[in-house]
C-alpha positions in Angstrom: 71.5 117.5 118.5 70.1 118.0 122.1 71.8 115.9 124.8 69.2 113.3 126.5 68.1 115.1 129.7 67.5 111.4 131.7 70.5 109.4 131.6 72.5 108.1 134.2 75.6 107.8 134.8 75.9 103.4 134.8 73.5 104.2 131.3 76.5 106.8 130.1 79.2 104.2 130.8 77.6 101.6 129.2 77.3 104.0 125.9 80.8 104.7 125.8 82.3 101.1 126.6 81.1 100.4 122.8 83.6 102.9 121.9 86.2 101.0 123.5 86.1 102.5 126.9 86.2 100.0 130.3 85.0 100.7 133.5 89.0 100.2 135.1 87.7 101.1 139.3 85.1 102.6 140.9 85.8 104.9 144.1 82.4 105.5 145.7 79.7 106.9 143.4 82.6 107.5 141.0 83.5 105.5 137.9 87.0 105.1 135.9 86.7 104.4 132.6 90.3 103.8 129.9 90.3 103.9 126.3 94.3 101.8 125.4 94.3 102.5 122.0 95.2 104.4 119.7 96.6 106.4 122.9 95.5 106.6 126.7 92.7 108.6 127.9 90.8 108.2 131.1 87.4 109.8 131.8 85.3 109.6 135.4 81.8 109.5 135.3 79.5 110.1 138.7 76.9 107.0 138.9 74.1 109.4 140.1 70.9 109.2 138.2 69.9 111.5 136.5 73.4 113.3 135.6 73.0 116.9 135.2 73.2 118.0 132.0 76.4 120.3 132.5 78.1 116.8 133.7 77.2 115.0 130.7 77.9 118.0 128.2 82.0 118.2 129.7 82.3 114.1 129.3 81.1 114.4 126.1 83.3 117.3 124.9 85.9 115.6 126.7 85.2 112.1 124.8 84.5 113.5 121.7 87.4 115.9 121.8 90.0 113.0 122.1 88.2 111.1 119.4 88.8 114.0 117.0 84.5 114.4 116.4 82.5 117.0 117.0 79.7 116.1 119.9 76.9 116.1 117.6 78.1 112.9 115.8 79.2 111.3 119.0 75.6 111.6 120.4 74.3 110.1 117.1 76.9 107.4 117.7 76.3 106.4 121.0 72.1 106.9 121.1 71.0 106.1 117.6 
């Protein structure tokens, strides 16, 4: 599945929080996001607008890695 080539980053954050994820800081045009459970992971997402795709392709490796799915049903879970 292709990755959406217009999101931002506030759009991206808002996707993952319904996987669990909250924004925990923001340091300049930087945002923290923590998943607590089942264990700890932490991902930081630029708030720029549009992201570049290479961005958004390593948080969602990185998301879907620690989930234990591959990044094609990730996509369809957070867009469709």
């Amino acid at each position: 599945m292709k990755l959406p080539r217009d999101i931002s980053g506030v759009e991206l954050a808002k996707a993952v929080e319904r996987l669990g994820y909250r924004i925990t800081r923001q340091t300049g045009s930087h945002l923290r996001l923590t998943l607590d459970f089942p264990t700890q992971h932490h991902i930081t997402i630029p708030t720029h607008d549009p992201l570049k795709v290479g961005t958004l392709a390593a948080i969602l490796a990185d998301v879907a890695a620690h989930g234990e799915m591959n990044r094609d049903d990730l996509i369809r879970r957070l867009w469709n």
